[in-house]
N, C-alpha and C positions, 0 to 999 in steps of 0.2 A: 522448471517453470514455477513459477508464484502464484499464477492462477490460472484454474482448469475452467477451459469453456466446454466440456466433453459432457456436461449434463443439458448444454442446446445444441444439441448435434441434428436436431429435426431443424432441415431448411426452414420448412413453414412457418414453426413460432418467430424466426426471426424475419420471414421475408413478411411476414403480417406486422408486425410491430411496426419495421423502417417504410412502409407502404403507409401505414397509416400517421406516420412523422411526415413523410413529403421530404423534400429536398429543397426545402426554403431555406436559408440559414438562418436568421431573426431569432426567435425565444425557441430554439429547438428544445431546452429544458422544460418549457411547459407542456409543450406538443409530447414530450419522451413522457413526461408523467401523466399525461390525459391517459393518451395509449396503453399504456402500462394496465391503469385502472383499469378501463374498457375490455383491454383484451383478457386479464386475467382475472375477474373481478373474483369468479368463485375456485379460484385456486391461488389464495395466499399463498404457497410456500414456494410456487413460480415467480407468483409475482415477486416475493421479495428478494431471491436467487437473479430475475433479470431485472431487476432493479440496481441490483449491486453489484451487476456485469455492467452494465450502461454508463453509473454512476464512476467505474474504475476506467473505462475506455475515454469517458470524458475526462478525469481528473488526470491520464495521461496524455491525452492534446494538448490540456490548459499548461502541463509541466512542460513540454516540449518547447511552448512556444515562449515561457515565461523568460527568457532570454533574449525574446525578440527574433531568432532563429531557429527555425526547425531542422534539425540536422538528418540526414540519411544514417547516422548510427543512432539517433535519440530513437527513429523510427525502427530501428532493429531493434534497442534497446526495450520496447514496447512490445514485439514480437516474442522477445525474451522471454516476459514477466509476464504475458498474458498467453496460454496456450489455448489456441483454436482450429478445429477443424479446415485443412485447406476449400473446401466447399463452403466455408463460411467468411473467407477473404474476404470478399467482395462486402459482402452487408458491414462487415469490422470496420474498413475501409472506410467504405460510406459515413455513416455514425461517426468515425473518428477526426474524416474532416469537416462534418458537422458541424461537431463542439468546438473545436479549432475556430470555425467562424463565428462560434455563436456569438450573443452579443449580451448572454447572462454572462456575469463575472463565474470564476471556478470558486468562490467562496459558497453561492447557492448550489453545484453538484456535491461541493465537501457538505453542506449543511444537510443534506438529502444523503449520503454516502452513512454520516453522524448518526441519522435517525435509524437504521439497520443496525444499528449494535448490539441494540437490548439492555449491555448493562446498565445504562445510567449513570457508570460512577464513569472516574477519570482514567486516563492510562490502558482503554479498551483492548485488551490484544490481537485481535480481527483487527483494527484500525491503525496498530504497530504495524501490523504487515504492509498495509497499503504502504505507509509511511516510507518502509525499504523499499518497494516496487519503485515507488516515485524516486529515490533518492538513486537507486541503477539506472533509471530514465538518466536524472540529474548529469552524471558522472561519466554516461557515456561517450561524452566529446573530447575525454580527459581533463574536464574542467568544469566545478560547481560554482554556477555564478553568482555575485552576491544577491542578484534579482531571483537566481533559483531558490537558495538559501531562503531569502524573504518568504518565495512563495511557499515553500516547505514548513516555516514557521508557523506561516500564517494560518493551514492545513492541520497543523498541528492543532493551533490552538482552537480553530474550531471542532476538533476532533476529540476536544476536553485532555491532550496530553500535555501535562505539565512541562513548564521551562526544561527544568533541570529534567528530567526522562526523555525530552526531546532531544536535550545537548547526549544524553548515553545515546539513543539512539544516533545520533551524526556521527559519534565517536566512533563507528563501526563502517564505515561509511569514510568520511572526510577526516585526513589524517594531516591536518597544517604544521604540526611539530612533534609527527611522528606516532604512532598507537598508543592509546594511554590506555592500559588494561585497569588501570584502577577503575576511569572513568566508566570504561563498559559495562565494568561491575557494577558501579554505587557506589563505589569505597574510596577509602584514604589511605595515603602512603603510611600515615602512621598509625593505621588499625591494626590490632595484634593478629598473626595471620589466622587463630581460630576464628575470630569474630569475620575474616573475610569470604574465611572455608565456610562456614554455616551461612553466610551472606548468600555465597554462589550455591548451594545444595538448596538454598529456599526459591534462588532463580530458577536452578535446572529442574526442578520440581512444578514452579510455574509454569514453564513451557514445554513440558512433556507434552507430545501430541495426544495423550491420553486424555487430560488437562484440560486442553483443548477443545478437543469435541467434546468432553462434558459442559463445556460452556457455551457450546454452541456455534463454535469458529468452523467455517466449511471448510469441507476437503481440501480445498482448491487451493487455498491460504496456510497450507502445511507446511509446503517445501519454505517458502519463508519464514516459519518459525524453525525449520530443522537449519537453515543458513543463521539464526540465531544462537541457535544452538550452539555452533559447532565456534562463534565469535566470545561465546562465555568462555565455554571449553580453553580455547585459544587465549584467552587473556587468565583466568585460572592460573593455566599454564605456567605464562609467562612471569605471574606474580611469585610461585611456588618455586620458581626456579633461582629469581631474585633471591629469595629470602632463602634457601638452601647455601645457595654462595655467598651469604654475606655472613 
């Protein structure tokens, strides 16, 4: 799973939150962030934890539907990446055809998603994670459409991730003429392989989940960095193997 919902496992925080949303569909994003305030005011580290449960549940309806059709595997594909309590179906549910209806664009849940980062600079890696969540949404009909693409871009860019880290990220992800392990890297076919070896040792070194949580990325958003992981590893591989045989 990519994200752990095991830290609202108490029915009540959640059936109080969607209680106090309503089941209007209209500007549910304003209503989610009234509430949010209200119910959580003197425990910030709730509120910013169900903040950024709300904000991923929505920005996986908005990716579903960015095709124009919501598919019964995009809706697996969501069950996938977001792990929740079976007691908690129903409120996930709720909230997620919500946002689906809402009638804020997914640009203001990304811009709200954005503001939970902390770092400030570009290339957030909490917000890399989302990135692949969305992008297994994307792929799960066996097909990323150019309007998903679009919208993954566009998610990007408001998430301060640069073009070219957005295209490594896709590379991992969408393979149109086949894996390009240089690209997952950063590298060039005709980088001498130390400079690509110290390239990927300074990667695997970024995303150590040790790394990680000193930076403040939650639990939950692990397993997506260790599927990162293992896509360096994997292209490493493939490079070292080239260059062995040649």
């Amino acid at each position: 799973m990519l994200f752990d919902f095991s830290c609202f496992q108490i029915s009540s925080l959640w059936d109080r939150l969607l209680g106090a949303v309503g089941d209007a569909a209209g500007n549910v994003l304003g209503r989610v962030i009234d509430a949010i305030r209200t119910l959580f005011e003197g425990d910030p580290e709730t509120r910013r934890q169900v903040s950024f449960s709300v904000a991923i549940i929505a920005l996986s309806a908005k990716m579903a539907k960015a095709d124009g059709v919501v598919t019964e595997k995009e809706v697996d594909a969501f069950r996938q990446i977001f792990d929740f309590p079976e007691e908690e179906a129903r409120n996930v549910a709720r909230l997620y055809n919500l946002a689906r209806q809402d009638i804020a664009g997914y640009d203001a849940y990304a811009s709200k998603l954005a503001n939970l980062c902390g770092s400030g600079g570009t290339n957030c890696p909490m917000l890399e994670n989302v990135i692949d969540g969305l992008f297994h949404i994307a792929k799960a009909d066996g097909l990323v459409h150019e309007k998903e693409l679009a919208f993954l871009a566009r998610i990007a860019e408001i998430f301060g991730i640069d073009e070219e880290h957005f295209r490594r990220i896709m590379a991992r992800h969408v393979h149109l003429e086949g894996r390009d392990p240089y690209l997952i890297l950063g590298v060039s076919p005709g980088d001498e392989f130390s400079e690509i070896r110290k390239i990927y040792r300074r990667l695997v070194s970024e995303h150590h989940p040790d790394r990680l949580i000193a930076r403040g990325v939650p639990a939950a958003l692990h397993a997506a960095a260790n599927e990162r992981m293992a896509a360096l590893n994997a292209a490493y591989a493939a490079i070292e193997k080239e260059r062995r045989a040649a």
